[in-house]
C-alpha positions as CSV (number, residue, x, y, z in Angstrom):
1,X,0.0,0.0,0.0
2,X,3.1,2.1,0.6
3,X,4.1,1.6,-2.8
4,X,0.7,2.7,-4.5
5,X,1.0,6.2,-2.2
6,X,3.9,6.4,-3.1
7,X,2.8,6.4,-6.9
8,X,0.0,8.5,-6.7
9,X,1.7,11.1,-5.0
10,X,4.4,11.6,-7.9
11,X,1.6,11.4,-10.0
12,X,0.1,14.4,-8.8
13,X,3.6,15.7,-8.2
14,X,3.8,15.1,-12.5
15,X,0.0,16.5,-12.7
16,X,0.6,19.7,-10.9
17,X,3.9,20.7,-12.7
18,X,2.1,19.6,-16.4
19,X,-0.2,22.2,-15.3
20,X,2.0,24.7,-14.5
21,X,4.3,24.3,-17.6
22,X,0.9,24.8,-20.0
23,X,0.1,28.0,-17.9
24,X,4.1,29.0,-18.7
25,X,3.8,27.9,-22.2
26,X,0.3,29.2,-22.6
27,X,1.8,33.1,-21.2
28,X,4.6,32.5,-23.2
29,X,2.4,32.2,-26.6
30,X,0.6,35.5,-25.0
31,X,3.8,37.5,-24.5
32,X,5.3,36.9,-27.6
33,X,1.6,37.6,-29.4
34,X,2.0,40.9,-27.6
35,X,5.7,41.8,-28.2
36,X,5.2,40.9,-32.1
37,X,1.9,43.7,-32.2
38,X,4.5,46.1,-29.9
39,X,7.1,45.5,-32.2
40,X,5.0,46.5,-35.2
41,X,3.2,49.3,-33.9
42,X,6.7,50.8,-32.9
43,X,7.6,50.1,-37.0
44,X,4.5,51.9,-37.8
45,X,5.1,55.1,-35.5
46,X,8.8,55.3,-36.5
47,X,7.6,55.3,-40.2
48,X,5.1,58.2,-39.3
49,X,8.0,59.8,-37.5
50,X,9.9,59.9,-40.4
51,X,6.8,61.6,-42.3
52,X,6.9,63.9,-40.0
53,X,10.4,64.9,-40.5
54,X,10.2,65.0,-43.9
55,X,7.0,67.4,-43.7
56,X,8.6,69.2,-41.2
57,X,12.0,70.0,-43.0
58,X,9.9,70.8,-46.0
59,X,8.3,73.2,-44.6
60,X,11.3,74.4,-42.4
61,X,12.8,74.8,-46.4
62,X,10.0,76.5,-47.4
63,X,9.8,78.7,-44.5
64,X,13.7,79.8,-45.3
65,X,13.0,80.1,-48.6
66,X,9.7,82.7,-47.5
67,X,12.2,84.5,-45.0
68,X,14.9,84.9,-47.6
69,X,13.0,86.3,-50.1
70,X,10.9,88.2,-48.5
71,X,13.7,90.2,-47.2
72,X,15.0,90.5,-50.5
73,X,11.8,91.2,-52.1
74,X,11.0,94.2,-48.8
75,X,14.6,95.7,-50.1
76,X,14.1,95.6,-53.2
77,X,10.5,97.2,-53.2
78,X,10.9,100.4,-50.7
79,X,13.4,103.4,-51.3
80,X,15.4,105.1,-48.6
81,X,12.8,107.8,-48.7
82,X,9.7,105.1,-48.3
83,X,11.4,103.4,-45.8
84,X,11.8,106.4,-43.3
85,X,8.5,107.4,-44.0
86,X,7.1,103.9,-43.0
87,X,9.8,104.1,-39.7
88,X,8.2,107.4,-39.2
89,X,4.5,106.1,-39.4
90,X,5.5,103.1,-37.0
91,X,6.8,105.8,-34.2
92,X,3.9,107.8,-34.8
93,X,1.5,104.8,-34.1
94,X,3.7,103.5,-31.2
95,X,3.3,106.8,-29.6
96,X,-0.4,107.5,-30.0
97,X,-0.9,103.5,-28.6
98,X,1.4,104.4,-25.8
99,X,-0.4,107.6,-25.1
100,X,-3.8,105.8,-25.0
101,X,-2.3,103.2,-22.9
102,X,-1.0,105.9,-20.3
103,X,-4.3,107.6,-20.0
């Protein structure tokens, strides 16, 4: 009778350790699931990353290109006598906003 304890009590030894290797392998299977979608949704926001860059050194370039021009264009389009008359018009506003301000 010792024997047949014995035997059932490394059977359920063998039971209780199948069981908890299919709960290992079964959140194994789960954690590799979920690092494979992890893995491609960090592919997907590093591709839309580098959209981004692009879009945003485009428009960085476009931006320059705006700035440079513009203050060629501005140089280009006023006379020394224009452009003191506009400086001139500025102060005057900046005074009459400061006098309203004061008062």
């Amino acid at each position: 009778m010792a024997e047949s304890s014995k035997y059932d009590f490394f059977t359920d030894e063998l039971t209780a350790l199948e069981k908890q290797i299919y709960l290992f392998l079964q959140r194994n299977e789960d954690l590799q699931q979920e690092n494979k979608d992890l893995s491609n949704k960090v592919k997907s926001i590093d591709k839309e990353n580098e959209v981004l860059k692009l879009k945003l050194h485009e428009i960085e370039s476009k931006l320059n290109h705006f700035e440079e021009n513009g203050a060629q264009n501005k140089s280009e389009t006023f006379d020394p006598e224009e452009k003191e008359e506009l400086k001139n018009k500025i102060g005057d506003l900046i005074s009459k906003i400061d006098y309203h301000l004061r008062s």
